[in-house]
C-alpha positions as CSV (number, residue, x, y, z in Angstrom):
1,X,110.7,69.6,58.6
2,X,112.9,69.8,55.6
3,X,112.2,72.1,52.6
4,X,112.0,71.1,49.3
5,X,114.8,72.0,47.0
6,X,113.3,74.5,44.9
7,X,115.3,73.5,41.6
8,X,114.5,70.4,42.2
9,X,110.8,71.7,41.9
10,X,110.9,73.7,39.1
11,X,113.0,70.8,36.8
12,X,109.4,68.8,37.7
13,X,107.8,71.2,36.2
14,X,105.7,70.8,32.7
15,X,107.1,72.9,30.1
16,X,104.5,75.0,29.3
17,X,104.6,75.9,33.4
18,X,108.3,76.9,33.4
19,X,107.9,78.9,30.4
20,X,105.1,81.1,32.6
21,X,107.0,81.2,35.3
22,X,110.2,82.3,33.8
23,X,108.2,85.1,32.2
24,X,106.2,85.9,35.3
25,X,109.1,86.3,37.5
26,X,111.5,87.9,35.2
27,X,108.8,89.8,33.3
28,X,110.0,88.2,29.5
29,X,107.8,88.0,26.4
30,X,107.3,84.3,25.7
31,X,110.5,83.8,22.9
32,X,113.0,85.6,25.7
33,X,111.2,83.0,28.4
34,X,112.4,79.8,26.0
35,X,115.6,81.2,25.9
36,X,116.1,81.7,29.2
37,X,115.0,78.1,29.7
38,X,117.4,76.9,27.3
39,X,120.4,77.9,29.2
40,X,119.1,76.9,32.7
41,X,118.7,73.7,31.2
42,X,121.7,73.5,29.3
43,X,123.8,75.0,32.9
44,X,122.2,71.7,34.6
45,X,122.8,69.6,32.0
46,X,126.0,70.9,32.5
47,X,126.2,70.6,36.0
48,X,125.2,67.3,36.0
49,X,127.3,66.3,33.9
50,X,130.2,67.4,35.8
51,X,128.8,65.5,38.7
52,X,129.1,62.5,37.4
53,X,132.9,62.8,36.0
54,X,133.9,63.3,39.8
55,X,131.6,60.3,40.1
56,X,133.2,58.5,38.1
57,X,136.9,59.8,38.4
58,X,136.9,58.8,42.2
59,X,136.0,55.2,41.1
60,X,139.1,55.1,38.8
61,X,141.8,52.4,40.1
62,X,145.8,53.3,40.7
63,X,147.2,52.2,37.2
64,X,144.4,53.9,35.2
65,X,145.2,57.0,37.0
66,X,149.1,56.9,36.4
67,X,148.2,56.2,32.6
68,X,146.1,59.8,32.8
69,X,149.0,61.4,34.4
70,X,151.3,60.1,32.2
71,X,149.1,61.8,29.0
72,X,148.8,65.1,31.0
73,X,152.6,65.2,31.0
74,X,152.8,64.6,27.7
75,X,150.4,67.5,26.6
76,X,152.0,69.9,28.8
77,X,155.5,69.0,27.3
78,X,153.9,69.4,23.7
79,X,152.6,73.0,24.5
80,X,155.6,74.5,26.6
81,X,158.1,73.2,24.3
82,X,156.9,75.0,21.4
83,X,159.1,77.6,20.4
84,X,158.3,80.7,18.2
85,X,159.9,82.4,15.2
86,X,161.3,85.0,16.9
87,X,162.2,83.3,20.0
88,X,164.5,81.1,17.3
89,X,165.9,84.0,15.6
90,X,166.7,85.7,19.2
91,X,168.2,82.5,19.9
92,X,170.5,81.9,16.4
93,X,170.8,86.1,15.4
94,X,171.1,87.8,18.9
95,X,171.9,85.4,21.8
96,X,175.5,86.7,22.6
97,X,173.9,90.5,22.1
98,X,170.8,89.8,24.2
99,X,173.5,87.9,27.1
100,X,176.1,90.4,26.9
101,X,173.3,93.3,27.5
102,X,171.5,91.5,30.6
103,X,175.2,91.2,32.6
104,X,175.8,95.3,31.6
105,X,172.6,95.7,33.5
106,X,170.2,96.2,30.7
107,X,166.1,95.8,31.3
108,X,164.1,93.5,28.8
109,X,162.2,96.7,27.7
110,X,165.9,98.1,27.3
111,X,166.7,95.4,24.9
112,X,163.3,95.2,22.9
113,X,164.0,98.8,22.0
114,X,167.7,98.7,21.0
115,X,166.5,95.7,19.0
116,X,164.0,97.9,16.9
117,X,166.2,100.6,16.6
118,X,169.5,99.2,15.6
119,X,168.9,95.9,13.6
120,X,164.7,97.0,12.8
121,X,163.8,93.3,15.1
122,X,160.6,94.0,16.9
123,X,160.0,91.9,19.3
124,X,158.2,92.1,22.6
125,X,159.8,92.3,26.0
126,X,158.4,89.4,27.5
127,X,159.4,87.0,24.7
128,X,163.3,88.4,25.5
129,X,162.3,87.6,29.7
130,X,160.7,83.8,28.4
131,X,164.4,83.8,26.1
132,X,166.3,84.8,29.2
133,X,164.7,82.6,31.5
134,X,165.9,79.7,29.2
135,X,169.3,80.6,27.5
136,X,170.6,83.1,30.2
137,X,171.6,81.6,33.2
């Protein structure tokens, strides 16, 4: 014989009966019991609500698909083409430096710190990797 689900119990429940036995079983005062019943309900509501977007997202047709695909790629081009203000001044003040040092056998750490030293440019050695990874090949 199959058990009853007991979540599916407890969301059957009267109010006032949840709120007793959220503070029976986790020994709560009454306001830390309607809390705690706040965000079980709002994790189902949740939960079910995530449900029903597969739900519904398996019932979507080809074309309408493609079109959602399409507007991904677009918002993925929008936030990895953004460039920064240093990134743009490494690119216009100290490309040919930053080049010239990676062939010599520099490290990106190398670079960040002659950078700061020698023309007072701090900038962090990862956006001179993300630089290098785009203008240095």
């Amino acid at each position: 014989m199959k058990q009853p689900n007991i979540w599916y119990a407890f969301y059957k429940m009267p109010v006032e009966s949840k709120l007793f036995t959220i503070e029976r079983a986790l020994n709560l005062n009454k306001v830390d019991a309607q809390e705690m019943l706040k965000k079980i309900e709002n994790e189902l509501y949740r939960q079910e609500n995530l449900l029903s977007m597969t739900h519904k997202k398996a019932n979507i047709d080809d074309t309408l698909a493609q079109e959602i695909e399409k507007i991904k790629q677009i918002r993925i081009k929008k936030t990895t083409n953004r460039t920064g203000k240093k990134a743009k001044i490494l690119k216009v003040r100290f490309g040919v430096l930053i080049k010239k040092m990676r062939e010599e056998g520099y490290s990106y750490a190398e670079i960040a710190e002659y950078l700061a030293k020698y023309h007072k440019f701090k900038v962090d050695q990862s956006t001179i990797y993300r630089f290098c990874l785009k203008e240095c090949e």
